[in-house]
C-alpha positions in Angstrom: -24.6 -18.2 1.5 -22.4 -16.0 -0.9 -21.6 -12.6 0.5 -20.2 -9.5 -2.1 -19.6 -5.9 -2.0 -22.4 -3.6 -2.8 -20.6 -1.0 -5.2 -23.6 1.4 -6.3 -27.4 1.5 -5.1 -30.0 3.3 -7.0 -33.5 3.4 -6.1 -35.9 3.5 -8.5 -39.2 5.3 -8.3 -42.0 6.1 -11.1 -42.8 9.6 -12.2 -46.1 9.9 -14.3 -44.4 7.8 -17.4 -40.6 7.8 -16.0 -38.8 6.2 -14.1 -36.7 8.3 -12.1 -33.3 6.9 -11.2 -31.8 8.3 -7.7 -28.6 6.9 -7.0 -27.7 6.8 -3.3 -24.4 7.5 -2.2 -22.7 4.6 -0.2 -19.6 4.4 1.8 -20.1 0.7 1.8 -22.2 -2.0 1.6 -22.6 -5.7 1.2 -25.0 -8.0 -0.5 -26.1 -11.7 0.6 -27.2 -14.4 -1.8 -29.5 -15.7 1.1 -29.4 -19.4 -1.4 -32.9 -20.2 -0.1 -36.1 -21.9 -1.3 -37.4 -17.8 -2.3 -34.2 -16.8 -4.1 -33.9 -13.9 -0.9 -31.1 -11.5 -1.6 -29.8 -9.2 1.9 -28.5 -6.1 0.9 -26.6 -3.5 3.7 -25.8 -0.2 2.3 -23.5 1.8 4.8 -24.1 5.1 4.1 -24.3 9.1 5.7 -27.1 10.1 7.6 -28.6 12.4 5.3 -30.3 9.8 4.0 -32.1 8.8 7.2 -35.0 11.0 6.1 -35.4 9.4 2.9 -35.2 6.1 3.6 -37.0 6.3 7.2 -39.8 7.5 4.3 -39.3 4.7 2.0 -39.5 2.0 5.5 -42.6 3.4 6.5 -44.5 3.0 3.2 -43.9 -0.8 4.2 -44.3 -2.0 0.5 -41.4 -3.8 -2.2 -39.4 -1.0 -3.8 -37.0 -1.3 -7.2 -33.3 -1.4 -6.7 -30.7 -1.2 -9.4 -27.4 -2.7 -7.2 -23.7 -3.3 -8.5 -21.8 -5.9 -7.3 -18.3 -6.6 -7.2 -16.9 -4.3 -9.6 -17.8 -0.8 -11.4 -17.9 -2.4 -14.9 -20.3 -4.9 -13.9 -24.2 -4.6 -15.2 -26.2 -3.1 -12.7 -29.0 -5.8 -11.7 -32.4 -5.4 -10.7 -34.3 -6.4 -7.3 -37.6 -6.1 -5.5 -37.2 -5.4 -2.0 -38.5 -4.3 1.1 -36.4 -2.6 3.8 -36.1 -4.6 6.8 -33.8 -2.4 9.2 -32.7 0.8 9.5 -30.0 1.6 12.2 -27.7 4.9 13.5 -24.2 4.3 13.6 -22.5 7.0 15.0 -23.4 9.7 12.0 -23.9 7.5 9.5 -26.4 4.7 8.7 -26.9 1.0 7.7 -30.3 0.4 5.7 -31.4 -3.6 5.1 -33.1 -4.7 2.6 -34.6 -8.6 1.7 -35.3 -9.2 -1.4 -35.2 -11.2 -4.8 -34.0 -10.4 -8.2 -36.0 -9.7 -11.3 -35.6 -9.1 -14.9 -36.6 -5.4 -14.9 -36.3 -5.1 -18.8 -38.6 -7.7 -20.0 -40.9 -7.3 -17.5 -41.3 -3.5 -18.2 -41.2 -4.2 -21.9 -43.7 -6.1 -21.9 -45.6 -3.6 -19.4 -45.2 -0.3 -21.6 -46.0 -2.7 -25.0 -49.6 -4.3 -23.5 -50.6 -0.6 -22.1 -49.7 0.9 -25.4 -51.7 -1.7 -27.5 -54.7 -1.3 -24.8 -54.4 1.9 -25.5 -54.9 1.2 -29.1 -51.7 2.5 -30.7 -49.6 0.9 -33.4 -46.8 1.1 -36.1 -45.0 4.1 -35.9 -47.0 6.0 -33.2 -46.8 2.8 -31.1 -42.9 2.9 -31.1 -42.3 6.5 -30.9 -44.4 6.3 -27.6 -43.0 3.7 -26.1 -39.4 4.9 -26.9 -40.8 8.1 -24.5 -42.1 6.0 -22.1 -38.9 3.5 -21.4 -37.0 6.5 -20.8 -34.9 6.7 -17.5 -34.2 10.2 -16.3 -31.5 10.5 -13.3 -31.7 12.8 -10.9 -29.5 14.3 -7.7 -29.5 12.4 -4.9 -29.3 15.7 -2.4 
């Protein structure tokens, strides 16, 4: 197993067309290359209680959700994972919230998404990439 430092989660969550990015504050965090047969990541993001709400939310939908996670350092891409929250626990007045789960290749999945719906849909040429400009657009929003 490889262990590094979680440096920025964002949750990701679809609104009509967008996707609406809401970045969670952390005060720390770790992720876990799990190097198994699945490709499982562990992710532990420390972070203040206000959260419990949300994510107690999120735990009880029991389904995969769409992380955007850092790792390492700042400047590094943010990448992309599936994953289901496995744990959430009280420490003193904070929180820890697990996750398991694998990475994906957002983009080219969602590309490929947005394109076969638009073409379904029966648009092309110029209409066809003016809408799907539109509809690959992330918007971010507080995380209050």
């Amino acid at each position: 197993m490889k262990t590094f430092k979680l440096i920025s989660l964002d949750v990701l969550e679809k609104n009509g067309d967008e996707l609406i990015n809401r970045p969670i504050p952390l005060n720390d965090g770790l992720i876990i290359n799990r190097e198994d047969d699945d490709n499982h990541w562990l992710i532990e993001a420390y972070m203040d209680d206000n959260q419990k709400e949300y994510f107690q939310q999120k735990k009880n939908e029991n389904r995969e959700h769409v992380l955007q996670v850092k790792i390492s350092k700042e400047t590094n891409e943010p990448a992309t994972m599936m994953a289901k929250i496995v744990g959430l626990n009280n420490i003193g007045n904070a929180i820890n919230v697990l996750f398991i789960g694998t990475l994906v290749n957002r983009r080219q999945d969602k590309v490929e998404e947005m394109l076969q719906e638009l073409i379904q849909e029966g648009y092309q040429g110029e209409e066809l990439l003016r809408l799907f400009k539109k509809k690959n657009k992330i918007v971010e929003i507080s995380s209050n």
